[in-house]
Backbone and ligand atoms as CSV (ligand in chain L), in Angstrom:
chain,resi,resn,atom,element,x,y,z
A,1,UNK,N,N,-28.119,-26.773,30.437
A,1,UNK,CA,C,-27.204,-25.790,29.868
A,1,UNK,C,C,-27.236,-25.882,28.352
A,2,UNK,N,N,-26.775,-24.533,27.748
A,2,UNK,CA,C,-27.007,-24.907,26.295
A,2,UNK,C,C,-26.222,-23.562,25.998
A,3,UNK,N,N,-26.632,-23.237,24.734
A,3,UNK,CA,C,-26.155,-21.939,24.209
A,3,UNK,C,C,-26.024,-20.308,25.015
A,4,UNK,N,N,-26.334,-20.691,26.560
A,4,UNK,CA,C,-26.273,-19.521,27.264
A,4,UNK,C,C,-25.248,-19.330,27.978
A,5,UNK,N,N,-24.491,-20.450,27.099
A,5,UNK,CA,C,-22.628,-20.968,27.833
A,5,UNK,C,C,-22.104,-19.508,26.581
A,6,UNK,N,N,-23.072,-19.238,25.582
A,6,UNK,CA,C,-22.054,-18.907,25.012
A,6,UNK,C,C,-22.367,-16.958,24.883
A,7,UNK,N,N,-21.105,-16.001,25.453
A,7,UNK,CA,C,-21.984,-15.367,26.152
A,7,UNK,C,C,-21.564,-14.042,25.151
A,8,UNK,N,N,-21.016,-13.998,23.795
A,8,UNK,CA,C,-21.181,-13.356,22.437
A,8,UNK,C,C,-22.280,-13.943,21.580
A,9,UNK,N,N,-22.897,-14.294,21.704
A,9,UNK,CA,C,-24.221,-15.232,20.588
A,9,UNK,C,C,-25.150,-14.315,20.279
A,10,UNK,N,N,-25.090,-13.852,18.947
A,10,UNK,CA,C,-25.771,-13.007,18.319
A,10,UNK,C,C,-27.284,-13.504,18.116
A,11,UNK,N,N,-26.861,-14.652,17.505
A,11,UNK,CA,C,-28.272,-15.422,16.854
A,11,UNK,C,C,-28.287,-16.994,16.468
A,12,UNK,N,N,-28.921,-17.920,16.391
A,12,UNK,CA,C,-28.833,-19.251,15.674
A,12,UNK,C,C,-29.532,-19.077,14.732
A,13,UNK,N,N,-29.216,-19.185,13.386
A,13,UNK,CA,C,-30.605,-19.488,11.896
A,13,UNK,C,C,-30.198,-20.063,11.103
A,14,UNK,N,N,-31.689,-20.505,10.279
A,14,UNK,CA,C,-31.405,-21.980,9.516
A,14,UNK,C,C,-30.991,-21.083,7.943
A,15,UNK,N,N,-30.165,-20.927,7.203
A,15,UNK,CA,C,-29.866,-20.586,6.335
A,15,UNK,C,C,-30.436,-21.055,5.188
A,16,UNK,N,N,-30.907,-19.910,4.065
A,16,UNK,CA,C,-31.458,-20.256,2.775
A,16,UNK,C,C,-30.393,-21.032,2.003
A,17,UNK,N,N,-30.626,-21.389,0.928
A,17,UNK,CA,C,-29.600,-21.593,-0.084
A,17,UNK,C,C,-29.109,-20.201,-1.224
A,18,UNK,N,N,-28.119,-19.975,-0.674
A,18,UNK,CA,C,-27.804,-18.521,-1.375
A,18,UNK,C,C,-28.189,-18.795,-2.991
A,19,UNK,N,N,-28.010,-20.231,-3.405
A,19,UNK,CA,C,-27.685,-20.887,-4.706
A,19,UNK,C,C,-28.974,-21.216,-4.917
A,20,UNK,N,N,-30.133,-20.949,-4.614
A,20,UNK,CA,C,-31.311,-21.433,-4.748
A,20,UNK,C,C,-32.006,-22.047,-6.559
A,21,UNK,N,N,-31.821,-23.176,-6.668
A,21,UNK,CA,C,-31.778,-23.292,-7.580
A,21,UNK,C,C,-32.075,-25.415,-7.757
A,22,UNK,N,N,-33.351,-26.138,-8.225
A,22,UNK,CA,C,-33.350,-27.475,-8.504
A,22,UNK,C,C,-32.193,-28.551,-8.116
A,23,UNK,N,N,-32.139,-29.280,-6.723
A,23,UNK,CA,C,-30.513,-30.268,-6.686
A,23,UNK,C,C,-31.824,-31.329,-7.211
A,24,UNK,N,N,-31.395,-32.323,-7.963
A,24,UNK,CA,C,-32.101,-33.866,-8.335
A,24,UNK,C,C,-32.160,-34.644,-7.062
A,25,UNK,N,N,-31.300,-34.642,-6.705
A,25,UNK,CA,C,-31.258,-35.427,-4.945
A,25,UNK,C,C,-31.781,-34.410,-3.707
A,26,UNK,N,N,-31.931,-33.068,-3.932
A,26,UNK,CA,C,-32.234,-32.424,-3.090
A,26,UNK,C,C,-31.146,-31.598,-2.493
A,27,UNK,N,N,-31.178,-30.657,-1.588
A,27,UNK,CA,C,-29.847,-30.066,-1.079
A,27,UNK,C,C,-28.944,-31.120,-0.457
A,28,UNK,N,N,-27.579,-30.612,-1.557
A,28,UNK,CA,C,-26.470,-31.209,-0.874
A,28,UNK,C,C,-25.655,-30.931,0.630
A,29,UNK,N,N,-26.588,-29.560,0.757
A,29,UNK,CA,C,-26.321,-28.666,2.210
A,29,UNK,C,C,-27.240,-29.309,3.519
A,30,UNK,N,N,-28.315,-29.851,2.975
A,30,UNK,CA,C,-29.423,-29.633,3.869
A,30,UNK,C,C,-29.129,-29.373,5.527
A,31,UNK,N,N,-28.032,-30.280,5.683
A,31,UNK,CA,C,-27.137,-30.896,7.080
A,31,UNK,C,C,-26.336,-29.966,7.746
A,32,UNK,N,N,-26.560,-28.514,6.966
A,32,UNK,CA,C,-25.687,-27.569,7.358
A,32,UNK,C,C,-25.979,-26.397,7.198
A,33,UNK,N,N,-27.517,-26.422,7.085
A,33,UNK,CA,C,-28.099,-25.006,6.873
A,33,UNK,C,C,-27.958,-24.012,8.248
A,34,UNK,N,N,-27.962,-25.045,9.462
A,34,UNK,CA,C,-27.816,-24.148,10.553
A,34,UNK,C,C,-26.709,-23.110,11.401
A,35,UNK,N,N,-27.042,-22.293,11.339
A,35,UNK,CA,C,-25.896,-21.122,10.998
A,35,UNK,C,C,-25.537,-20.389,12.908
A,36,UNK,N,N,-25.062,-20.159,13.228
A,36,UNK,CA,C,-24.554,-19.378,14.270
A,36,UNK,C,C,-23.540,-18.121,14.009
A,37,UNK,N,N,-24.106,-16.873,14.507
A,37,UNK,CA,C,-23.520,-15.852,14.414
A,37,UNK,C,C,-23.174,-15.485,15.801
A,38,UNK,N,N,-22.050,-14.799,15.944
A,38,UNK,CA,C,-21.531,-14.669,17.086
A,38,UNK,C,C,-20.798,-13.097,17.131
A,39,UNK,N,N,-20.549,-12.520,17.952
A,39,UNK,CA,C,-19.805,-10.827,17.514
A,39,UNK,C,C,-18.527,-11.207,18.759
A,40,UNK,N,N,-17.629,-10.669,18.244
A,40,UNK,CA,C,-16.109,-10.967,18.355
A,40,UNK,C,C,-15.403,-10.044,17.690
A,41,UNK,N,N,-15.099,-9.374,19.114
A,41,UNK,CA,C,-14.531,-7.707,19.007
A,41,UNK,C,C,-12.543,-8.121,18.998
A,42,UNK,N,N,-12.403,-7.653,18.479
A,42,UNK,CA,C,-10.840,-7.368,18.127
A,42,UNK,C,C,-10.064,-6.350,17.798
A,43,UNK,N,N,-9.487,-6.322,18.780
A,43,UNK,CA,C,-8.337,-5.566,18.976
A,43,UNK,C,C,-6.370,-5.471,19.060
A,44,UNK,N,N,-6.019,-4.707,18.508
A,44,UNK,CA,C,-4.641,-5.178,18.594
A,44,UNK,C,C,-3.496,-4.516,18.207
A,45,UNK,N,N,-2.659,-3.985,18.419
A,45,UNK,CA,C,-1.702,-3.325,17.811
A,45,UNK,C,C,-0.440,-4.333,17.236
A,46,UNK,N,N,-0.064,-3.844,16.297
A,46,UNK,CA,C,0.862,-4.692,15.571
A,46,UNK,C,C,2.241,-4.125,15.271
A,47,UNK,N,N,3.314,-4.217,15.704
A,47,UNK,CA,C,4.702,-3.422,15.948
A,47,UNK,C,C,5.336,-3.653,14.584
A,48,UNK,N,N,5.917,-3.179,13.451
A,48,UNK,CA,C,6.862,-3.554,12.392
A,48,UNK,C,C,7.679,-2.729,12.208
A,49,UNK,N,N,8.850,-3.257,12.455
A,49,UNK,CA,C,9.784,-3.209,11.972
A,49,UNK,C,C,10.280,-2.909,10.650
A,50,UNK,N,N,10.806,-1.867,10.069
A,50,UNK,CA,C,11.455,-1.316,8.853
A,50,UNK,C,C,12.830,-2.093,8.871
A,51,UNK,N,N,13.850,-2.383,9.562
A,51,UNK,CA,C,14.618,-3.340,8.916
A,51,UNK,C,C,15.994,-1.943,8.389
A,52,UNK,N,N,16.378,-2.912,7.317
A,52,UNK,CA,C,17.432,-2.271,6.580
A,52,UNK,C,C,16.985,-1.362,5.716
A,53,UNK,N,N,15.869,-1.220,5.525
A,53,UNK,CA,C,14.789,-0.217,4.799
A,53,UNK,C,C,14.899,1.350,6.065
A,54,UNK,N,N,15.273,1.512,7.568
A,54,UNK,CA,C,14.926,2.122,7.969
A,54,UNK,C,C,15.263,3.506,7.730
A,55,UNK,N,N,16.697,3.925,7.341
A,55,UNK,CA,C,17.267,4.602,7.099
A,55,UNK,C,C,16.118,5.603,5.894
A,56,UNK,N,N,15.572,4.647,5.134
A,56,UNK,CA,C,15.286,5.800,3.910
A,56,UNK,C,C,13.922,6.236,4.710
A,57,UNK,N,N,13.090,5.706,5.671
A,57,UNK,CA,C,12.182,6.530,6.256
A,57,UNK,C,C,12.761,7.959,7.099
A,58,UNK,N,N,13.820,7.535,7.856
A,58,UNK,CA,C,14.312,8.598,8.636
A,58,UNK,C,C,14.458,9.418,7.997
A,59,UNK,N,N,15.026,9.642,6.829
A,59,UNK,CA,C,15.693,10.543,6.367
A,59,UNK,C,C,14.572,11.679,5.489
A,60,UNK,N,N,13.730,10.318,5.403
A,60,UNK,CA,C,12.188,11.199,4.566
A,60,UNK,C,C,11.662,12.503,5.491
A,61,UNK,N,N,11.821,11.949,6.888
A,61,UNK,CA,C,11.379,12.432,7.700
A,61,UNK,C,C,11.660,13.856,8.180
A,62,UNK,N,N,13.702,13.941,7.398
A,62,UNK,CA,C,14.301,14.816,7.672
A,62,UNK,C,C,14.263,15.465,5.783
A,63,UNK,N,N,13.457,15.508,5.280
A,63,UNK,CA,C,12.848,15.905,3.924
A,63,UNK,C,C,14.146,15.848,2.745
A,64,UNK,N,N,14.749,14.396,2.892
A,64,UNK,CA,C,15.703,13.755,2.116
A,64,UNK,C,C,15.534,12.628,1.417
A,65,UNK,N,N,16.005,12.480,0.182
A,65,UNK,CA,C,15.372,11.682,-0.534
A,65,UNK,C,C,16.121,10.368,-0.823
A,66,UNK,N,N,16.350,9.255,-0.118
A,66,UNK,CA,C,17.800,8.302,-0.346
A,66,UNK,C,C,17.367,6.909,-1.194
A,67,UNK,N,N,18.298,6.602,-2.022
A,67,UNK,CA,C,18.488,5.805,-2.500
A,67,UNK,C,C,19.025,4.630,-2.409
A,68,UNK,N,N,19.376,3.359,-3.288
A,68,UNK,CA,C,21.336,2.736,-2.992
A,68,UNK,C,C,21.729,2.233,-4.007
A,69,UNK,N,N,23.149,3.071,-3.956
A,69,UNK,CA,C,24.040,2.639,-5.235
A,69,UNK,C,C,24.388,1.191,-4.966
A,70,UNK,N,N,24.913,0.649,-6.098
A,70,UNK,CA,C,25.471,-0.081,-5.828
A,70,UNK,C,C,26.832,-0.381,-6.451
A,71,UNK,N,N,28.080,-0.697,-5.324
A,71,UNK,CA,C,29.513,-0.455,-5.796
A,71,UNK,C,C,30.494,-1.507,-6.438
A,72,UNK,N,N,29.508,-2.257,-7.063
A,72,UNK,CA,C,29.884,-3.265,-8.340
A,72,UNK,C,C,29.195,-3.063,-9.657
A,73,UNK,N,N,27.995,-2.976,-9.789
A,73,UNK,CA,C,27.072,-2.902,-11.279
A,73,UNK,C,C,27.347,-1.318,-11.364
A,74,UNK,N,N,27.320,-0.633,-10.373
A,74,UNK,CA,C,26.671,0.850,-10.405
A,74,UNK,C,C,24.986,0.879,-10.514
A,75,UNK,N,N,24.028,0.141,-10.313
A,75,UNK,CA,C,22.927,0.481,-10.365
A,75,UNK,C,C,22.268,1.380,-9.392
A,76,UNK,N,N,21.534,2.243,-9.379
A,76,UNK,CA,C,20.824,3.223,-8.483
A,76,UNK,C,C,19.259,2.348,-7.698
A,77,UNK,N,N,19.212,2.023,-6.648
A,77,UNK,CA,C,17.942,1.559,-6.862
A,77,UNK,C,C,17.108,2.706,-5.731
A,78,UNK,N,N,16.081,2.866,-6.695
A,78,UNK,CA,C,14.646,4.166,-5.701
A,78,UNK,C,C,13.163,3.487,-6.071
A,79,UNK,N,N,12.837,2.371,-5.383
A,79,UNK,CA,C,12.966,1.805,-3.877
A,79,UNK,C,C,14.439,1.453,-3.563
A,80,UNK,N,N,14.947,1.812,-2.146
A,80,UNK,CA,C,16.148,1.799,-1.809
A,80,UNK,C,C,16.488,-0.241,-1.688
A,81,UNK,N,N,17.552,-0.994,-1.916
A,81,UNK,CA,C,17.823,-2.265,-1.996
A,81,UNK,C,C,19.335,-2.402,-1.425
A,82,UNK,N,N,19.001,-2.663,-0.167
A,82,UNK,CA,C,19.698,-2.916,0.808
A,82,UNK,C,C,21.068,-3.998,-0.101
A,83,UNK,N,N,20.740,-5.184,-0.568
A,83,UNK,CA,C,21.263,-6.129,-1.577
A,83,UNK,C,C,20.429,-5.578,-2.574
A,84,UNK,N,N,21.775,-5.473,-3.484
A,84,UNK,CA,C,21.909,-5.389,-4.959
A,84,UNK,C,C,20.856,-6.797,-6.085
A,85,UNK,N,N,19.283,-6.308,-6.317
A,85,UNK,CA,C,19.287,-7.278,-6.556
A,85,UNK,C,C,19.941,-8.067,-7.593
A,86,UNK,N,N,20.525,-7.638,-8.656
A,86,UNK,CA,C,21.094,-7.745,-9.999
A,86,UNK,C,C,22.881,-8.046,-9.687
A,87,UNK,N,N,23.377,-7.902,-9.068
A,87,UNK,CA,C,24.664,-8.859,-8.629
A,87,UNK,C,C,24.803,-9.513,-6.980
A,88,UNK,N,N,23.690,-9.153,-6.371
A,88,UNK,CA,C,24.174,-9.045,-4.709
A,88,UNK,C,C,25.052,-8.787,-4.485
A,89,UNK,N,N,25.672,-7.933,-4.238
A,89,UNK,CA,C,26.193,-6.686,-3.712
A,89,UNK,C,C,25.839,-5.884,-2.867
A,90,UNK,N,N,26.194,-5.624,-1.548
A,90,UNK,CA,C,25.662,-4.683,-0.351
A,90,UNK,C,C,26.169,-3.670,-1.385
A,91,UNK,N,N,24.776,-2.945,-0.902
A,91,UNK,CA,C,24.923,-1.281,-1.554
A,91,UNK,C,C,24.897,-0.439,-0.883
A,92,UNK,N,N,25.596,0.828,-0.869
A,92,UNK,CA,C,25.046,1.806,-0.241
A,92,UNK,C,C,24.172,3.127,-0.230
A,93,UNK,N,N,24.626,3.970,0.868
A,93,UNK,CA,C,23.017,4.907,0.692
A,93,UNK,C,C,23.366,6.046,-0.326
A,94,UNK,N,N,22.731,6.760,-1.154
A,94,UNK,CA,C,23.086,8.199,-1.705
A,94,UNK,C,C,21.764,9.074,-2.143
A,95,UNK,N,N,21.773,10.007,-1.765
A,95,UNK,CA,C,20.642,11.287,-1.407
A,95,UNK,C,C,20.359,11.287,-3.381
A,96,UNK,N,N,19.485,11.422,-3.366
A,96,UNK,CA,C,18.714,11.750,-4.921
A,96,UNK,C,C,17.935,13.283,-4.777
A,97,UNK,N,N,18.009,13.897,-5.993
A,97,UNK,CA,C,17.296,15.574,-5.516
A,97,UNK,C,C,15.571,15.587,-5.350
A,98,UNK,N,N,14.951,14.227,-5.547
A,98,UNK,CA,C,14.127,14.281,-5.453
A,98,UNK,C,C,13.221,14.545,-6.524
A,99,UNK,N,N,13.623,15.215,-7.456
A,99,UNK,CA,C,12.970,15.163,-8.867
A,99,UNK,C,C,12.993,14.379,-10.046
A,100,UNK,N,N,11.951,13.969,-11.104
A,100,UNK,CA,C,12.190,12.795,-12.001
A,100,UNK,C,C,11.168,13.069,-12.507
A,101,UNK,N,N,10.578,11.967,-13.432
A,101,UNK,CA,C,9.683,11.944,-14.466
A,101,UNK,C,C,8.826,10.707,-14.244
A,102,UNK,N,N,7.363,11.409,-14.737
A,102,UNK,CA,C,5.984,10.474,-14.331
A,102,UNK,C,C,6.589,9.552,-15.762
A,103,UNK,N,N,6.468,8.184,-15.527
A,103,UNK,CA,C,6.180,7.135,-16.484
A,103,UNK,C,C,4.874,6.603,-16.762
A,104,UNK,N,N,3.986,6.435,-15.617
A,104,UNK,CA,C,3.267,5.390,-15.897
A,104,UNK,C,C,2.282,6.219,-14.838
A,105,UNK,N,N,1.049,6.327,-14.913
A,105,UNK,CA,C,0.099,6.102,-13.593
A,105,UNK,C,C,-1.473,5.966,-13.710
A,106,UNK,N,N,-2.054,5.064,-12.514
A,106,UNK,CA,C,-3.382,4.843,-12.569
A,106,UNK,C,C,-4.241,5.352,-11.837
A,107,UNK,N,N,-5.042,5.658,-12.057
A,107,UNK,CA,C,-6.400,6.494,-11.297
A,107,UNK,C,C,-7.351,5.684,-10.864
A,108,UNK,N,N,-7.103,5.848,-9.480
A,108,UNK,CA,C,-8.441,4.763,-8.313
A,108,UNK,C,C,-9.032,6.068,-8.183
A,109,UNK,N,N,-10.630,5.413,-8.635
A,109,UNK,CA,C,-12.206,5.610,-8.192
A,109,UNK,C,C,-12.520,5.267,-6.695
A,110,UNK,N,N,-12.081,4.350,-6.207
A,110,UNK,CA,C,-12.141,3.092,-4.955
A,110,UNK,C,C,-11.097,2.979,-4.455
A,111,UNK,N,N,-11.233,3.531,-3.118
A,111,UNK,CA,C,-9.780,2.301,-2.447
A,111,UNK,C,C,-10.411,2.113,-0.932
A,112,UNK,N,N,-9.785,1.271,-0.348
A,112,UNK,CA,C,-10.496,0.267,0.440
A,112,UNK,C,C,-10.483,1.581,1.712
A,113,UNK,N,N,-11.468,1.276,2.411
A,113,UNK,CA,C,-11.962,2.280,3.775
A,113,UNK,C,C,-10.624,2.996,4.589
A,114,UNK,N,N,-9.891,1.622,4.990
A,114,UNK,CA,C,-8.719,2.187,5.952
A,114,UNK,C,C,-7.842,2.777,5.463
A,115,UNK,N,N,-7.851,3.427,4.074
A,115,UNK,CA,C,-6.953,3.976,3.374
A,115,UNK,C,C,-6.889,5.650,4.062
A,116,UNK,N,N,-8.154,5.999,4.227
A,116,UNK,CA,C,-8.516,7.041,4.906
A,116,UNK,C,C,-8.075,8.344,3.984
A,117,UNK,N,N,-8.118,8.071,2.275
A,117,UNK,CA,C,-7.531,8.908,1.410
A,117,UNK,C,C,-8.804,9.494,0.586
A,118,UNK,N,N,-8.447,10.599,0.094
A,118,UNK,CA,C,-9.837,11.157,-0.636
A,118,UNK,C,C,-9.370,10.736,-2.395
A,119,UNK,N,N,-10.343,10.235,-3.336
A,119,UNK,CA,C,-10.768,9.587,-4.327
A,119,UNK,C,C,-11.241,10.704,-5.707
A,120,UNK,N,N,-10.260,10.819,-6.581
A,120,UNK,CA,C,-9.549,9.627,-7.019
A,120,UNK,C,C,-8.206,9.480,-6.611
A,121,UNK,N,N,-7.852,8.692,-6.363
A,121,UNK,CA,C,-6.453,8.500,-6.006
A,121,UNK,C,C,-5.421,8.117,-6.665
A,122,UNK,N,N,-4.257,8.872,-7.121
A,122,UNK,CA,C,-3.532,9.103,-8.337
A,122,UNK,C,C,-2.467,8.116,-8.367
A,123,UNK,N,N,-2.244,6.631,-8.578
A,123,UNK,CA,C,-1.055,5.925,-8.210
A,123,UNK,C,C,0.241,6.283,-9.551
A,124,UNK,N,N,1.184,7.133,-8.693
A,124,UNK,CA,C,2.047,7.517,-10.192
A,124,UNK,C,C,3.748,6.252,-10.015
A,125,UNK,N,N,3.982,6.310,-11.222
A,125,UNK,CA,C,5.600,5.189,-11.350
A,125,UNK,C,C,6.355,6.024,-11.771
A,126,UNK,N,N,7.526,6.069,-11.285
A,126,UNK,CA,C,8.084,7.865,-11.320
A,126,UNK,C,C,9.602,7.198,-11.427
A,127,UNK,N,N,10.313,7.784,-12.641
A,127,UNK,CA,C,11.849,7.206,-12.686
A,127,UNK,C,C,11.770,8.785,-12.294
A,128,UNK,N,N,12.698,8.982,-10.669
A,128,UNK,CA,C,13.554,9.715,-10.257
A,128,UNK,C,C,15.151,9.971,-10.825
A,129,UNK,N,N,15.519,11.505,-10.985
A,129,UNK,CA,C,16.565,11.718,-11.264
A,129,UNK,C,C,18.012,10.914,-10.702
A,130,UNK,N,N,18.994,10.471,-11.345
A,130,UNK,CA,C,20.048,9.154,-10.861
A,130,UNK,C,C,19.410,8.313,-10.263
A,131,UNK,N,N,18.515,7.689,-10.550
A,131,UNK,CA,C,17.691,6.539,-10.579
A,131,UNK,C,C,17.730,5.426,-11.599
A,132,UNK,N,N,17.816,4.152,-11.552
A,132,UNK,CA,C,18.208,3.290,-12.444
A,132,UNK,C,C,15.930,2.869,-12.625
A,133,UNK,N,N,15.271,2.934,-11.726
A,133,UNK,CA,C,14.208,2.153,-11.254
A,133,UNK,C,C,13.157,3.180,-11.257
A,134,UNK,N,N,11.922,2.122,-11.177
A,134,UNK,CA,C,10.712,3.384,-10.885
A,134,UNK,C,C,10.093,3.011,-9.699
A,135,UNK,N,N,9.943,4.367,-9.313
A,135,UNK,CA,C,9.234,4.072,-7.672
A,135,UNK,C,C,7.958,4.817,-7.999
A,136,UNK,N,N,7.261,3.791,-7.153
A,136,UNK,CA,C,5.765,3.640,-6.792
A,136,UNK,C,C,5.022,4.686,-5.498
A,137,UNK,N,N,4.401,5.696,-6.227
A,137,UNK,CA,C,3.633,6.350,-4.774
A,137,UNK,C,C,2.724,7.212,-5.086
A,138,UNK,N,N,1.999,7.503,-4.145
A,138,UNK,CA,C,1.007,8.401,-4.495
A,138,UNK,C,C,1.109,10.237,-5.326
A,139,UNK,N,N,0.765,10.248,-6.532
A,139,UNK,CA,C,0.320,11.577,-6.986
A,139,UNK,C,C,-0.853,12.974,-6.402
A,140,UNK,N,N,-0.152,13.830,-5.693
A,140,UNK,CA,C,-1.065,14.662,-5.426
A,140,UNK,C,C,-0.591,16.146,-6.252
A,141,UNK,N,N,-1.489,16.883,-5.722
A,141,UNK,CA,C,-2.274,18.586,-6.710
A,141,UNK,C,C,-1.714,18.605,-7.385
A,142,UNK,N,N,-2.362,17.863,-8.618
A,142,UNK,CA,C,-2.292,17.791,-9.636
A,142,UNK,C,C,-3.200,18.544,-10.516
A,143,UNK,N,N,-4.079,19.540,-9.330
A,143,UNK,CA,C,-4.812,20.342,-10.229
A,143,UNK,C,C,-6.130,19.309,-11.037
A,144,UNK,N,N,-5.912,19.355,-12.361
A,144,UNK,CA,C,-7.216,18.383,-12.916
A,144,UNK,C,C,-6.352,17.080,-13.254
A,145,UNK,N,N,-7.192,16.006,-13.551
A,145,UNK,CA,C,-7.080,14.726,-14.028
A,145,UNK,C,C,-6.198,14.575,-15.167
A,146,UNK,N,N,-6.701,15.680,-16.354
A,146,UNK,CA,C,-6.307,15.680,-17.697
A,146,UNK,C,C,-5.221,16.272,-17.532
A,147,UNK,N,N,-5.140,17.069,-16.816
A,147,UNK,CA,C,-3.280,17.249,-16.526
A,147,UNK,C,C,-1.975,16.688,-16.097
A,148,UNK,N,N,-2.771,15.271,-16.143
A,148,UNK,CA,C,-1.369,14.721,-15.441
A,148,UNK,C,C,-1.410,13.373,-17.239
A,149,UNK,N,N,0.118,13.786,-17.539
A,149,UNK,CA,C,0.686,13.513,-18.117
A,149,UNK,C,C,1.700,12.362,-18.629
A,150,UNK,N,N,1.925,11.204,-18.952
A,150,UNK,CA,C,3.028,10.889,-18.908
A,150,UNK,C,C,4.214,11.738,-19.187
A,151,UNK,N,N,5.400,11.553,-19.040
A,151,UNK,CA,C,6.736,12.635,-19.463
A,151,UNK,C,C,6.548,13.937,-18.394
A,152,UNK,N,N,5.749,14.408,-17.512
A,152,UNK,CA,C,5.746,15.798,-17.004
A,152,UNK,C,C,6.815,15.103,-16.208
A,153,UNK,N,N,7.410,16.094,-15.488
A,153,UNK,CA,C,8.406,16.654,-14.382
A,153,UNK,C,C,7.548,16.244,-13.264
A,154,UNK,N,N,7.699,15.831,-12.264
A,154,UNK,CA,C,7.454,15.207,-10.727
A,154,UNK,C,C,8.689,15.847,-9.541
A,155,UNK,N,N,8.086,15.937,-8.409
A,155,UNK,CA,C,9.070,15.873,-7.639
A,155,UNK,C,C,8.015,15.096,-6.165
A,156,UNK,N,N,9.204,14.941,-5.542
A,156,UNK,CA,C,9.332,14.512,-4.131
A,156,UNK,C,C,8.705,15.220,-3.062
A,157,UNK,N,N,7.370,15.376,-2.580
A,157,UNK,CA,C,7.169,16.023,-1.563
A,157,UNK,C,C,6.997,15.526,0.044
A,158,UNK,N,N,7.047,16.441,0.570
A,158,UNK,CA,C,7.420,15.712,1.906
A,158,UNK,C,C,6.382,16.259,3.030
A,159,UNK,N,N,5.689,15.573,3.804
A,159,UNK,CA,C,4.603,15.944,5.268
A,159,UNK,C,C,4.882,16.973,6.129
A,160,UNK,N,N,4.317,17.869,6.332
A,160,UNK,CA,C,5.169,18.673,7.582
A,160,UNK,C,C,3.758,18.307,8.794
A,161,UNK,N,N,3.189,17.768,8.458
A,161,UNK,CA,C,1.762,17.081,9.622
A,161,UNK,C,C,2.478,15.738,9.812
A,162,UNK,N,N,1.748,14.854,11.078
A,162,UNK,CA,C,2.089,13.888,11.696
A,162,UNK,C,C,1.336,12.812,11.066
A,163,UNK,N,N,1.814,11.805,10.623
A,163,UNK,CA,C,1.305,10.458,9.436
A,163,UNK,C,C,1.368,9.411,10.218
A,164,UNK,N,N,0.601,8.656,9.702
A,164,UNK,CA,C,-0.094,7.325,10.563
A,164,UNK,C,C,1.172,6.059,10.492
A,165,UNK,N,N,1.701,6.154,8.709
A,165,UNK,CA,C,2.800,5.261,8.550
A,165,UNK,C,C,3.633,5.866,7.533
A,166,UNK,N,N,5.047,5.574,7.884
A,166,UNK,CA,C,6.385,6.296,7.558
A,166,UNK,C,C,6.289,6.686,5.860
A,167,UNK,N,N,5.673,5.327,5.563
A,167,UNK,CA,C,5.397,5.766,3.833
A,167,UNK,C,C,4.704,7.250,3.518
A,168,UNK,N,N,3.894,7.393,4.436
A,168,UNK,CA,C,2.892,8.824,4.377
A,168,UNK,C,C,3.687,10.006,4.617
A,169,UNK,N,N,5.038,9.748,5.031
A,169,UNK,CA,C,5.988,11.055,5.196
A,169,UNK,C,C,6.037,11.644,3.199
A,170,UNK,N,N,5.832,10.788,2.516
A,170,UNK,CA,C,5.957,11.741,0.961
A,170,UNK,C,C,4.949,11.562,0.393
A,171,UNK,N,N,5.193,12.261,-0.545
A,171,UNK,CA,C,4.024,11.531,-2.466
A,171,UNK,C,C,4.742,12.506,-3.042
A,172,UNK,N,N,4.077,12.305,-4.481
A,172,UNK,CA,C,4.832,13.264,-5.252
A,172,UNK,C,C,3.253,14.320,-5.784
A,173,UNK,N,N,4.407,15.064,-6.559
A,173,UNK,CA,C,3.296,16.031,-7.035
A,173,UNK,C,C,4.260,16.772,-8.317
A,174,UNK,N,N,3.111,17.255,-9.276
A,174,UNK,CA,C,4.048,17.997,-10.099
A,174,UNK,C,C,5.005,19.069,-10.125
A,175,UNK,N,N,6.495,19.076,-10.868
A,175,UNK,CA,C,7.529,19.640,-10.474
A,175,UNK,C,C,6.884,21.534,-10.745
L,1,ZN,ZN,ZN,24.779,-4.518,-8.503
């Protein structure tokens, strides 16, 4: 019996030195050049939970835009913060109109395969109207590149197609 125990076994090979390059003693690898490849299929679904966060998906869903005050500092936070991080303080929920102003944003050339997004991909930081904070999300039709601005007007848009994950219920786009 031998390796026909093993019944994913792609291949056994003796591996180069990727590092190919003079050792004085010789390879410090030598003892471990032999390599086994094997294919190992995986599969799996993975359940998560939104939490105290859930509320502001639902409501995305219902093309509302929520926040949370909070009823000691008064701070607004959009990402919504269940605890106040700046006094801890349970906060609560309050609807924002959805419109605000681009601060900050970067333009991906690249983003990784399972993104399943078309390139370039506009990451904008957007202080929303009664917003203390800037929230993070994707920029779309924006028309050209050179048009997107710091200071323009943004708003909140919302999916009326079926999205893979709750975040994909918005992005923004210019007001
Ligand atoms: Zn607070």
């Amino acid at each position: 019996m031998g390796l026909e125990l093993v019944e994913n076994l792609l291949e056994v090979f003796t591996a180069e030195d990727p590092m190919a390059f003079d050792h004085p003693q010789g390879d410090p690898w030598s003892d471990f050049r032999e390599i086994m490849r094997v294919e190992w299929k995986v599969e799996f679904k993975y359940r998560h939970v939104l939490g105290k966060y859930s509320k502001f998906f639902i409501e995305l869903a219902n093309h509302r835009f929520l926040a949370t005050e909070c009823g000691n500092c008064g701070k607004v936070w959009a990402i919504p913060r269940p605890l106040c991080p700046d006094c801890l303080h349970v906060t609560t929920w309050k609807e924002l109109p959805g419109t605000g102003t681009l601060e900050s944003f970067s333009v991906s050339y690249f983003v990784p395969a399972f993104m399943k997004v078309e390139t370039p991909y506009v990451l904008a930081m957007v202080k929303l109207d009664g917003a203390d904070t800037l929230f993070t999300h994707q920029l779309r039709n924006y028309g050209d590149l050179e048009k997107i601005k710091v200071g323009m007007p943004v708003k909140v848009a919302y999916t009326v197609e079926k999205v893979s994950h709750p975040m994909l219920l918005m992005w923004f786009e210019p007001a």
